[in-house]
Backbone bond lengths (Angstrom), bond angles and torsions (degrees), N, CA, C in turn:
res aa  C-N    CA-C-N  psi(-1)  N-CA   C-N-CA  omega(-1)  CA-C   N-CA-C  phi
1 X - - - 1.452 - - 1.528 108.97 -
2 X 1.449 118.55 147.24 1.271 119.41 176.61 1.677 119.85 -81.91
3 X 1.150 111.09 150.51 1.429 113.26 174.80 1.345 111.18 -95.87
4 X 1.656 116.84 69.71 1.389 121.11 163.06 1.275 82.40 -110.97
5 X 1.646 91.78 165.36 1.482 122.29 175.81 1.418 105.92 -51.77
6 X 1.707 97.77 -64.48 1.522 104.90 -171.42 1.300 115.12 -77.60
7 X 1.130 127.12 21.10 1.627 129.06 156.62 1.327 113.99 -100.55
8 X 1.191 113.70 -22.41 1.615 113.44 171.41 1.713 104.58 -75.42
9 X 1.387 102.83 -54.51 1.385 105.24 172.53 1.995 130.26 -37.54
10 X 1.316 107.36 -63.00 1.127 103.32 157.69 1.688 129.58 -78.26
11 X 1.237 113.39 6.84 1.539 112.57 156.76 1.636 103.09 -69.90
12 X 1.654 123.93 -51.52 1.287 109.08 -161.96 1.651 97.45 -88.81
13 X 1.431 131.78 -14.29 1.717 101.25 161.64 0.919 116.92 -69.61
14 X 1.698 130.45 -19.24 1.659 122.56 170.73 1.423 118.26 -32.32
15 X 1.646 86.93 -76.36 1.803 109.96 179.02 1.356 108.70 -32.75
16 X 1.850 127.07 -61.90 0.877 106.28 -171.11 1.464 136.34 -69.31
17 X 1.750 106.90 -19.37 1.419 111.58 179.67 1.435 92.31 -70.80
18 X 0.966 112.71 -29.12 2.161 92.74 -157.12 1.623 95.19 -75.05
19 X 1.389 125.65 -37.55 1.473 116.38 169.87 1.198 117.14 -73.50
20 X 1.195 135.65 -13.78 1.909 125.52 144.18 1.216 122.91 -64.62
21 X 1.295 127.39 -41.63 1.595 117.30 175.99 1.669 115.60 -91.47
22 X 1.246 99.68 -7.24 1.819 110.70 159.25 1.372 100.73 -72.35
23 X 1.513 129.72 -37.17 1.525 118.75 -163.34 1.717 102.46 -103.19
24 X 1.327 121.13 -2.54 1.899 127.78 165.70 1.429 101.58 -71.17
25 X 1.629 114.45 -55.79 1.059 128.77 -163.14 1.728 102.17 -38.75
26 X 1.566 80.72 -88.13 1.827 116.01 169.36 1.807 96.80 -11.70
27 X 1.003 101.90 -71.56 1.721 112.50 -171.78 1.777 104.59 -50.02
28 X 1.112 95.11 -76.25 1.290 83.03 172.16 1.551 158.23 -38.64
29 X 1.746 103.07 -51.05 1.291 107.47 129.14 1.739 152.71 6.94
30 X 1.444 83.45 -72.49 1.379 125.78 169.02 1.344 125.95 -46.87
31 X 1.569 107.15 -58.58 1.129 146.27 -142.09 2.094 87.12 -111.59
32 X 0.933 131.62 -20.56 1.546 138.57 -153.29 1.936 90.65 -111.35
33 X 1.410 109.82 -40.71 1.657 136.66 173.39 1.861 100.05 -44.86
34 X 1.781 75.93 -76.79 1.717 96.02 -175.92 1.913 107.24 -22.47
35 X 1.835 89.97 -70.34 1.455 105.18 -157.47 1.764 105.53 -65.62
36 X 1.399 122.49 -27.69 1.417 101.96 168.38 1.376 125.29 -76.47
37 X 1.487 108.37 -9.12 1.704 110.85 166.54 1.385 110.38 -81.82
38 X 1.185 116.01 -20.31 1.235 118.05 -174.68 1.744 118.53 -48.60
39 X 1.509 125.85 168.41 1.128 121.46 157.50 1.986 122.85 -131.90
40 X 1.400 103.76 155.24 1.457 95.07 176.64 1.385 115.83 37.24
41 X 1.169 112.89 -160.46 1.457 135.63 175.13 1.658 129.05 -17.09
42 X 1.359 93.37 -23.98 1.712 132.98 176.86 1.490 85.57 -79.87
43 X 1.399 137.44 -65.78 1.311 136.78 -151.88 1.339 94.64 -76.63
44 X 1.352 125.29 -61.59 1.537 127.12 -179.42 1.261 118.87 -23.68
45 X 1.609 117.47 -74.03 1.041 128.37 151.93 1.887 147.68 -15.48
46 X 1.881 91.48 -55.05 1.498 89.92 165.40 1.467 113.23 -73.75
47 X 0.882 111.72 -46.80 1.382 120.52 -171.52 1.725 112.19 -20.05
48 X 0.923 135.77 -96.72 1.754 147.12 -179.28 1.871 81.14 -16.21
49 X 0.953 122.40 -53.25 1.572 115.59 -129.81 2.130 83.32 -85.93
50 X 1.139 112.24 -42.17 1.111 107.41 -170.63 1.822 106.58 -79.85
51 X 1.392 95.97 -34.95 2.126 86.46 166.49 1.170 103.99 -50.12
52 X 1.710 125.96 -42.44 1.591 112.48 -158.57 1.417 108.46 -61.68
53 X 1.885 111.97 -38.99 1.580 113.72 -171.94 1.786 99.39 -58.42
54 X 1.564 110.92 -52.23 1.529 92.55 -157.90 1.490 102.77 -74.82
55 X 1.140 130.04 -5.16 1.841 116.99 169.45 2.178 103.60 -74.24
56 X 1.077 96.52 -29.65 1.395 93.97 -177.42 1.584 125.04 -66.33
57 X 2.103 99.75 -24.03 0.955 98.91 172.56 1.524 123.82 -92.47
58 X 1.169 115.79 -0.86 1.255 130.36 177.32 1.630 95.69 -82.59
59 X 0.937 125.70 -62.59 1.623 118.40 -170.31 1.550 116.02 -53.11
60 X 1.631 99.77 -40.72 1.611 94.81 168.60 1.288 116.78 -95.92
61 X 1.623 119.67 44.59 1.504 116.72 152.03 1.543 113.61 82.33
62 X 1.300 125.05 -11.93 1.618 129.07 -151.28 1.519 92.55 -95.27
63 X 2.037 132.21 -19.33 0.765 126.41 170.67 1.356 100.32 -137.68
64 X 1.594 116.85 158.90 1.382 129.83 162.37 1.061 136.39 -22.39
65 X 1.324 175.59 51.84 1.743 153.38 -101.23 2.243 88.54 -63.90
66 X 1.444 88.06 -55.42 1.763 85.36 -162.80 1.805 95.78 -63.62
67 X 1.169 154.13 3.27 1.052 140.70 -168.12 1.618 109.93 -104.08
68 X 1.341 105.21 -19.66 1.830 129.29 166.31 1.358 103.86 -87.56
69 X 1.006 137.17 -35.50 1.461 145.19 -179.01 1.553 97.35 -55.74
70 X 1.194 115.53 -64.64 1.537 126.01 169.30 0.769 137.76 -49.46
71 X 1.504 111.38 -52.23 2.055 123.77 171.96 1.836 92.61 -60.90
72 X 1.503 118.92 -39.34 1.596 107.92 -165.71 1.651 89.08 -59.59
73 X 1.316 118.00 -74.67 1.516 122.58 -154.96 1.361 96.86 -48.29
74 X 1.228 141.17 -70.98 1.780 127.83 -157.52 1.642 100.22 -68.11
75 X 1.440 134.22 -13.85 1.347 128.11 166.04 1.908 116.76 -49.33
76 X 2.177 87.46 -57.47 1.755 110.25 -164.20 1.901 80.41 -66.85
77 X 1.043 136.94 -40.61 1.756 114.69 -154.53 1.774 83.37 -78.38
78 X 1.134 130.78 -51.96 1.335 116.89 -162.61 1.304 105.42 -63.81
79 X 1.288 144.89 -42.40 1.253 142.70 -160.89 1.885 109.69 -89.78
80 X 1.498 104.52 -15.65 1.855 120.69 145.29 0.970 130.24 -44.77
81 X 1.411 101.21 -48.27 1.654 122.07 -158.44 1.373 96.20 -102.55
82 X 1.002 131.69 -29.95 2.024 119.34 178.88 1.824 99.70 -78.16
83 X 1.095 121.02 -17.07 1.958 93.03 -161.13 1.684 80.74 -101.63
């Protein structure tokens, strides 16, 4: 690595973006877990809130656009198919 300023500089905004969209991810994940354990009305419910995370992660790059496209659709049939 070079010893410019601004190479040190964007070394440490790296770090920090990659540990923010490491910690969206993580959440999301999570949150994608929840809603297929989920049941009924419980599922209905999460649902909107967890499309919003995985469109958010698509816009900020951390996932595919078509790879959210996917997690949404097998989310909406599962969360169809439980109520």
């Amino acid at each position: 690595m070079a010893n410019h300023s601004a190479t040190k500089k964007d070394t440490r905004q790296a770090a920090k973006r990659r540990d923010r969209n490491k910690y969206y991810g993580k959440t999301t994940r999570n949150a994608i877990r929840d809603l297929r354990e989920a049941k009924g009305k419980e599922a209905a419910d999460q649902f909107p809130k967890v499309a919003s995370m995985i469109d958010k992660l698509a816009k900020r790059g951390i996932i595919h656009k078509n790879k959210a496209a996917n997690l949404k659709s097998k989310l909406a049939k599962k969360t169809a198919a439980a109520k």
